[in-house]
C-alpha positions as CSV (number, residue, x, y, z in Angstrom):
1,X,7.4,-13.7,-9.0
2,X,9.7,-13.8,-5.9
3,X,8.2,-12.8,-2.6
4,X,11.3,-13.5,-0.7
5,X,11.4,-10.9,1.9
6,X,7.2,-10.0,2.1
7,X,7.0,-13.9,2.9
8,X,9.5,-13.8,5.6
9,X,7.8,-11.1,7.2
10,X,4.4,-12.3,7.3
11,X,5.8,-15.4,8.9
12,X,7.7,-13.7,11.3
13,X,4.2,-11.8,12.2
14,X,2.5,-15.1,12.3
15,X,4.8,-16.4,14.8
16,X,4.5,-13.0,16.8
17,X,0.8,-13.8,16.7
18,X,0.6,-17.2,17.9
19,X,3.6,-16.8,20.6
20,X,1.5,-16.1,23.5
21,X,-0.4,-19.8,23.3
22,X,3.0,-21.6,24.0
23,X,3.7,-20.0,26.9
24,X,0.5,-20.7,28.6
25,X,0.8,-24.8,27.6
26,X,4.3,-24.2,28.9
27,X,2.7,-22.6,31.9
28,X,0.2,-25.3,32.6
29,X,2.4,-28.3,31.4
30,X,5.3,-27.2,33.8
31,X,3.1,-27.0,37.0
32,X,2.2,-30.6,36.2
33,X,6.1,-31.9,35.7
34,X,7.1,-30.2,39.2
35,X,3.8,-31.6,40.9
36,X,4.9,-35.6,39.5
37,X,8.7,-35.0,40.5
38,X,8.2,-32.6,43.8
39,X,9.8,-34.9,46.4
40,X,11.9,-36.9,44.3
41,X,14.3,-34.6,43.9
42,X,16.7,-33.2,46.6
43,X,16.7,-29.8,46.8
44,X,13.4,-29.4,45.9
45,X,15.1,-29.2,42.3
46,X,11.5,-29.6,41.0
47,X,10.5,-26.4,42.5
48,X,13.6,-24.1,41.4
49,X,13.1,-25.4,37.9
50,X,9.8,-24.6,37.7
51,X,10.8,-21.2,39.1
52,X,12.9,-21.0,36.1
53,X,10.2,-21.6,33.8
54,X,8.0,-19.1,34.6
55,X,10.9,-16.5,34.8
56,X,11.4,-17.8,31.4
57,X,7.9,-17.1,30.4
58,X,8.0,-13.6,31.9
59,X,11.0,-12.7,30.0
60,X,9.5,-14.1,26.6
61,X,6.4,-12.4,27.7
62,X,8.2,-9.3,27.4
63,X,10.6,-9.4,24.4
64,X,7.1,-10.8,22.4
65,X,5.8,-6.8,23.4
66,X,8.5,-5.3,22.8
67,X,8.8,-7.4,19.3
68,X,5.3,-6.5,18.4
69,X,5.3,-2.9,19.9
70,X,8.6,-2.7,16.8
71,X,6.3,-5.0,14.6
72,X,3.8,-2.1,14.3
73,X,6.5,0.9,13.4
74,X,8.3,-1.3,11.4
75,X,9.6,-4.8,9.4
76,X,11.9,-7.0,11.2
77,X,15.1,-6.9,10.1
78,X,16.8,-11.0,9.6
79,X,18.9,-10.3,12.5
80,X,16.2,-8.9,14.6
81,X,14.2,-12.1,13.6
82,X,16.9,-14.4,14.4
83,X,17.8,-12.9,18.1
84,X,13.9,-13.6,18.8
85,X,14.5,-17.3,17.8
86,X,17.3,-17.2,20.2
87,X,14.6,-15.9,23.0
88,X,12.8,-18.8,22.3
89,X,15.5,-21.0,22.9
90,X,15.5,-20.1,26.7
91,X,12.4,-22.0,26.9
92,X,13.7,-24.9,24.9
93,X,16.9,-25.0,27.2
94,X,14.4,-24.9,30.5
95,X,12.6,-27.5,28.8
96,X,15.8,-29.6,28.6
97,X,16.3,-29.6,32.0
98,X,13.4,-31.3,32.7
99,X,14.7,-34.4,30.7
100,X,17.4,-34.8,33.1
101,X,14.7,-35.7,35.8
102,X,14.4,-38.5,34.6
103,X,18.0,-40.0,35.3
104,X,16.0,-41.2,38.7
105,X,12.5,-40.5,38.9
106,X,9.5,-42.6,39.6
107,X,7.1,-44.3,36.4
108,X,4.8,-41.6,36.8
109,X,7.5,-38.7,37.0
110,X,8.9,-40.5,33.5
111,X,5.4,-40.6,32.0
112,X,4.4,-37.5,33.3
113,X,7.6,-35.8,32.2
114,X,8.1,-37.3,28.7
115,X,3.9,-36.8,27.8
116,X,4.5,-33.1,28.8
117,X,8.1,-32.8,26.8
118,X,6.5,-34.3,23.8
119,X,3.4,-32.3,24.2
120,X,5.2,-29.3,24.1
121,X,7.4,-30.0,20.7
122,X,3.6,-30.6,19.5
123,X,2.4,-27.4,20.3
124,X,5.8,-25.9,19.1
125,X,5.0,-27.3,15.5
126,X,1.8,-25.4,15.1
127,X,2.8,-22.2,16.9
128,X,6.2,-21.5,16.1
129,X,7.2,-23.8,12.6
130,X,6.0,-20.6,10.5
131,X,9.6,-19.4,11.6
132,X,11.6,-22.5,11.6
133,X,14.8,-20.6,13.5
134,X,12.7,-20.2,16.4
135,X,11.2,-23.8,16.0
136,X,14.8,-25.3,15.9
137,X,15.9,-23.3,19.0
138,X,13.0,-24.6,21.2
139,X,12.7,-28.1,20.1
140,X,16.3,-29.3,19.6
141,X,17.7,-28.6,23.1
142,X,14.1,-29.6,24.9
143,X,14.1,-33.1,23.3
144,X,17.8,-34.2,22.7
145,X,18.5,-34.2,26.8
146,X,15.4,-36.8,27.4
147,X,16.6,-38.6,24.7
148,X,19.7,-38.9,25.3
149,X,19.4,-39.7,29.7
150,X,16.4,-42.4,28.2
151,X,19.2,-44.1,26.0
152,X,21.6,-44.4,28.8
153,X,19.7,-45.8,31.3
154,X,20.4,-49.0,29.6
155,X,16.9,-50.6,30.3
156,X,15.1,-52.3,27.0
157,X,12.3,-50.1,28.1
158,X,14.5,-46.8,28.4
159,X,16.3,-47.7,24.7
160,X,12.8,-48.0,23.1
161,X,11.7,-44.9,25.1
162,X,14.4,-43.3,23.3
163,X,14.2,-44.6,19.9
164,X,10.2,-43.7,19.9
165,X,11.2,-39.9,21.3
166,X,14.4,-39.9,18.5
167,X,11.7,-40.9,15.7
168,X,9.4,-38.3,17.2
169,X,11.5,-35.6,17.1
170,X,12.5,-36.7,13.6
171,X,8.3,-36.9,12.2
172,X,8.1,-33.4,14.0
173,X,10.5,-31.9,12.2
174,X,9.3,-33.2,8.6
175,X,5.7,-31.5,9.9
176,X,7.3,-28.6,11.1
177,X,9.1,-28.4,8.1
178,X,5.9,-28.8,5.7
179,X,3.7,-26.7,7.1
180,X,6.4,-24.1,7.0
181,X,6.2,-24.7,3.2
182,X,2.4,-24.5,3.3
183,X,2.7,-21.0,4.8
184,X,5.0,-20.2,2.5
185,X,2.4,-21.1,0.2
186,X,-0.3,-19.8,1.1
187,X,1.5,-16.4,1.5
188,X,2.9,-16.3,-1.9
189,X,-0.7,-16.8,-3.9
190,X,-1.7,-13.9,-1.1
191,X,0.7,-11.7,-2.1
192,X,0.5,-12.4,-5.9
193,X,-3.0,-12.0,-5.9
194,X,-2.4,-8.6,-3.9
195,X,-0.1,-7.4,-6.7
196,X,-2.4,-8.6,-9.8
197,X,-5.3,-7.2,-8.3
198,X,-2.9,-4.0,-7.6
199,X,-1.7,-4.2,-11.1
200,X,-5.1,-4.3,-12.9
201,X,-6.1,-1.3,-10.7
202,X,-3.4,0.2,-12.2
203,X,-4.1,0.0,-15.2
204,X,-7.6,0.7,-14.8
205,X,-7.2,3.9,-13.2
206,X,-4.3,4.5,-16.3
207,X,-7.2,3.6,-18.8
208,X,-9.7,5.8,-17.0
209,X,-7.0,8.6,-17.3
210,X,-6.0,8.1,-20.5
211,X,-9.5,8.2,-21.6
212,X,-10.3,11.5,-20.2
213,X,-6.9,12.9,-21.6
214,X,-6.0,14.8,-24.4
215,X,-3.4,12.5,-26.2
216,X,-1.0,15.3,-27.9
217,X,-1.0,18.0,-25.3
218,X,-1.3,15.7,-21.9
219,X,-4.7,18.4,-20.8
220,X,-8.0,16.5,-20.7
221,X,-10.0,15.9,-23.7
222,X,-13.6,16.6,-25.0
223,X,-15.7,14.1,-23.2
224,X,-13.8,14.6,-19.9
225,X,-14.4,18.6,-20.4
226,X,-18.1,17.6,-21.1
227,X,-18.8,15.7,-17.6
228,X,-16.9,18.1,-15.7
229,X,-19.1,20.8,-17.2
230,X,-22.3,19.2,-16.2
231,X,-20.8,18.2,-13.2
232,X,-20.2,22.1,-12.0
233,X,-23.3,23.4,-13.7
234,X,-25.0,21.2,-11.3
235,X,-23.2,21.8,-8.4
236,X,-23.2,25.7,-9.1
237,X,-26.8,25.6,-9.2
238,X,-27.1,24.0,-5.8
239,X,-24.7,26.4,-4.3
240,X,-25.6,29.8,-6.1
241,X,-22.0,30.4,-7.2
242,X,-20.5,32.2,-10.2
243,X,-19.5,29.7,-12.8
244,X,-16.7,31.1,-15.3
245,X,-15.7,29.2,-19.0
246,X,-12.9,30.4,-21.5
247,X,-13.0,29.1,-24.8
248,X,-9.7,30.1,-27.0
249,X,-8.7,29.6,-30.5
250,X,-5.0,29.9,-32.2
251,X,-5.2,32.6,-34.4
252,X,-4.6,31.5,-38.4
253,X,-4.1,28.0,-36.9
254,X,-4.6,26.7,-40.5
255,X,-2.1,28.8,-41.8
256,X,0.4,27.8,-39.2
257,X,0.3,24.7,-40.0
258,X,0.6,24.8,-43.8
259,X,3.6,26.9,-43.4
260,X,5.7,25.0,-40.8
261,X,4.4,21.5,-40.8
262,X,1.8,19.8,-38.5
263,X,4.5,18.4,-36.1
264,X,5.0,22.0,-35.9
265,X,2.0,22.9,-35.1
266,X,1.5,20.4,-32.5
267,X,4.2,21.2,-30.4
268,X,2.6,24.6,-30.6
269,X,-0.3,23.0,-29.1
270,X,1.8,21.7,-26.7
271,X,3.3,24.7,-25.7
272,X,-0.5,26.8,-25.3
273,X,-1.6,24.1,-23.5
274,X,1.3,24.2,-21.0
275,X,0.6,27.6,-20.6
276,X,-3.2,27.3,-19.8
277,X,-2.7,24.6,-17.0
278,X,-0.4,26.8,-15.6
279,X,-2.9,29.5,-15.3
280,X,-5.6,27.1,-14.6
281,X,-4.0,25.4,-11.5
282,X,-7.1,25.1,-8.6
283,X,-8.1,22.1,-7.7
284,X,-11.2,22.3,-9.2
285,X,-10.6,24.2,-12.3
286,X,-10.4,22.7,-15.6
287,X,-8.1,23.2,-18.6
288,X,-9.0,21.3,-21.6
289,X,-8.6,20.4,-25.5
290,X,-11.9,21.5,-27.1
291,X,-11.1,20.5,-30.5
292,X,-8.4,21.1,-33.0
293,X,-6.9,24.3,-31.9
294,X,-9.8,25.3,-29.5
295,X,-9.0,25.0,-25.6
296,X,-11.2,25.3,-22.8
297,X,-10.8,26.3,-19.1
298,X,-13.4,25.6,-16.4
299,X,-13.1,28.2,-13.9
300,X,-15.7,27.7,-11.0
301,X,-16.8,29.8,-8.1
302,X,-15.1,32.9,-10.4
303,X,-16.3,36.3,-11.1
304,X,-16.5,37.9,-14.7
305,X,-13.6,40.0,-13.6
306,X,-11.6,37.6,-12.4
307,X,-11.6,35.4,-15.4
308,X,-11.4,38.4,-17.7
309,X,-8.4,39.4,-15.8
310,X,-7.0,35.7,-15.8
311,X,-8.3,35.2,-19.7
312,X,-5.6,38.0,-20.0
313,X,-2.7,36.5,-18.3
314,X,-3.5,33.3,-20.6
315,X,-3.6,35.7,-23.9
316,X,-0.3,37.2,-23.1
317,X,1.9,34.7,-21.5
318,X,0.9,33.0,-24.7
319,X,2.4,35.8,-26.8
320,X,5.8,35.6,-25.1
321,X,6.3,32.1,-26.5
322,X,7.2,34.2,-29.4
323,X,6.6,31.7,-31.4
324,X,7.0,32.3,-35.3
325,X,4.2,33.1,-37.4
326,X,5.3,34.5,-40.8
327,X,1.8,33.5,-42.7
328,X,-0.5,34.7,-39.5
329,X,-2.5,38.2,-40.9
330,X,-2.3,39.9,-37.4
331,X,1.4,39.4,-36.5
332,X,4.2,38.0,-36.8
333,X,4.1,35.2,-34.3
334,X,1.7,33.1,-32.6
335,X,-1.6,34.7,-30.5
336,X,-4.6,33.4,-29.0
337,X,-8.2,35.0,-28.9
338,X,-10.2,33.8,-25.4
339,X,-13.9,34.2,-25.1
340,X,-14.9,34.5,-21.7
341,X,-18.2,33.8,-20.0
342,X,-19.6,33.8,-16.5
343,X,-22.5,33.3,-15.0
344,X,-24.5,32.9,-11.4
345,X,-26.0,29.4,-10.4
346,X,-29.5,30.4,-10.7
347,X,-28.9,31.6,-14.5
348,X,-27.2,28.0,-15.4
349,X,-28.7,25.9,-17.5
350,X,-27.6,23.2,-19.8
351,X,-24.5,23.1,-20.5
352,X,-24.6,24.2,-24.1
353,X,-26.0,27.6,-22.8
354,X,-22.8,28.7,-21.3
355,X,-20.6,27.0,-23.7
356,X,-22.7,29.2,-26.6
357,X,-21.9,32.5,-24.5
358,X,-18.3,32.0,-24.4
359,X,-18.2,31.3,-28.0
360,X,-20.4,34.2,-29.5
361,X,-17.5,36.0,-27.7
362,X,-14.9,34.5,-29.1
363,X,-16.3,34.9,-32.1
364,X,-15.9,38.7,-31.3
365,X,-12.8,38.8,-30.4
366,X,-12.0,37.4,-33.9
367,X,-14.3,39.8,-35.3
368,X,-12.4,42.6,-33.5
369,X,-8.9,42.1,-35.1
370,X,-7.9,38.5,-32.8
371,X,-5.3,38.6,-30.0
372,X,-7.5,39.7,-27.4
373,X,-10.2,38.4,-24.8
374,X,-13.7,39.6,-25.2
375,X,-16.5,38.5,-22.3
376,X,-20.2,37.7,-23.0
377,X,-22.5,39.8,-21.8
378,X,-23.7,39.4,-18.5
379,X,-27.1,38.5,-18.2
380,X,-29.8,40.4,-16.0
381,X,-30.3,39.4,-12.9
């Protein structure tokens, strides 16, 4: 799995994150080079480079906010990423300068001056090799001018001065270069482990879901009506509230089916059950598969009336399917009787109670010629 562009980015925030600690060796390292050269020089060159240096620290002091100020809106783009390498080559350039002291210096402005040269490509491996651009930019032009002022000086000491600071730059580089690739590493098993662990939670959550859900008509199933049930019974009895349930049956389902087909008569389901999670659209309400050709809708904090009157809107909206019924005994297309029950917290009790209520009056309704909603009686206070 490729991690191309994620990778680059999280190396481009580790470099933002570590690309304070250079400035401060460059900082310190600098005040030492102008202190060993300081009088050597004429001009007091010493002093305007070290000027220069920490006007090259303020300036990277400032594009690193700005940079991470961007970071925190938004990704990087390459170019942006590659103009910040080129603000870290400022400080390689600076850094170059200093290896032209040493066309005539003293031994201790050599050592001094090469230690804190070298020192600084060091530090530039760990801090600034997760993005090798900006490792590249610093190191190059800061060690190629020592080198290259050490090799023509001539002297058997300067020539292996500048083979050692050639092969240094080179063993640099190959470290530079590998823990770049560990990064890389590291960030790849990071981010794959991010995505399996994202993927499994996935699937878990679509496991969960499909569980709880009604496979032909997409509404949620028996045992997820069930918990939701107890759930507001108990929450209902806490709070006092009115709890309302529908139950509703297709009339002459039986019929429907041994007429037209049962891929018929499930995309009849499918269409009734549209229709009640329409109706049934709160947040906390409830419309579910029952069983067979039974639905159910969980209507809390609802008055009698109100699910009578919304039991209603189900019934008919139902009937304007028009959907044909030749072998149905009470009309000519298909219709719904809804049983409707609702009662107060303190009268809740388990949740076969209510669920018994709503039946005995669907069980009316059917008894009363079907296509119509019929409510339990309310019980006395």
């Amino acid at each position: 799995m490729s991690q191309t562009p994620r990778i680059e980015a999280a190396l481009f925030r580790h470099l933002l994150d570590n690309a304070a600690i250079p400035l401060i060796g460059s900082g310190i390292g600098s005040l030492l080079v102008a202190w060993a050269q300081y009088g050597m020089l004429p001009g007091k060159l010493a002093l305007a480079w070290l000027a220069a240096v920490y006007l090259t620290i303020g300036l990277r002091l400032l594009i690193i906010r700005h940079y991470r100020a961007r970071q925190a809106k938004t990704e990087p783009s390459p170019a942006e990423a590659m103009r910040f390498a080129l603000s870290v080559g400022l400080s390689g350039i600076v850094w170059g300068l200093a290896g032209l002291f040493l066309i005539d210096t003293s031994p201790i402005g050599m050592v001094v001056t090469i230690t804190a040269i070298q020192a600084m490509v060091m530090g530039a491996a760990l801090t600034l090799s997760a993005f090798l651009p900006a490792f590249y930019a610093f190191t190059v032009p800061a060690m190629l001018p020592l080198i290259v002022v050490l090799a023509s000086r001539g002297g058997t000491a300067d020539m292996a001065l500048a083979l050692y600071s050639a092969i240094f730059l080179i063993l640099i580089i190959g470290n530079a270069r590998h823990f770049n690739n560990t990064l890389r590493q590291t960030w790849q098993l990071s981010f794959d482990k991010e995505d399996l662990v994202s993927a499994l939670t996935k699937a878990h959550d679509l496991q969960s879901t499909l569980a709880q859900t009604d496979g032909l008509t997409g509404i949620a199933n028996r045992r997820r009506f069930d918990a939701a049930l107890q759930q507001e019974i108990s929450r209902h009895q806490r709070s006092g509230g009115q709890l309302a349930l529908l139950i509703l049956d297709v009339d002459h389902f039986k019929n429907y089916n041994d007429t037209y087909g049962h891929l018929a008569g499930d995309a009849c389901l499918q269409r009734i059950a549209q229709v009640l999670g329409k109706h049934l659209h709160r947040g906390t309400d409830l419309a579910a598969r029952y069983g067979g050709e039974e639905f159910a809708g969980i209507l809390p904090a609802t008055e009698l009336a109100g699910a009578l009157w919304l039991a209603e809107q189900i019934r008919s909206d139902v009937e304007k399917l028009n959907i044909e019924h030749a072998a149905s005994a009470n009309a000519d297309h298909i219709t719904v009787s809804i049983g409707v029950a609702s009662l107060p917290g303190r009268q809740l009790g388990a949740p076969g109670e209510l669920i018994d209520l709503a039946d005995q009056a669907l069980y009316a309704a059917k008894q009363d010629g079907r296509n119509r909603v019929v409510s339990a009686p309310e019980k006395p206070a």
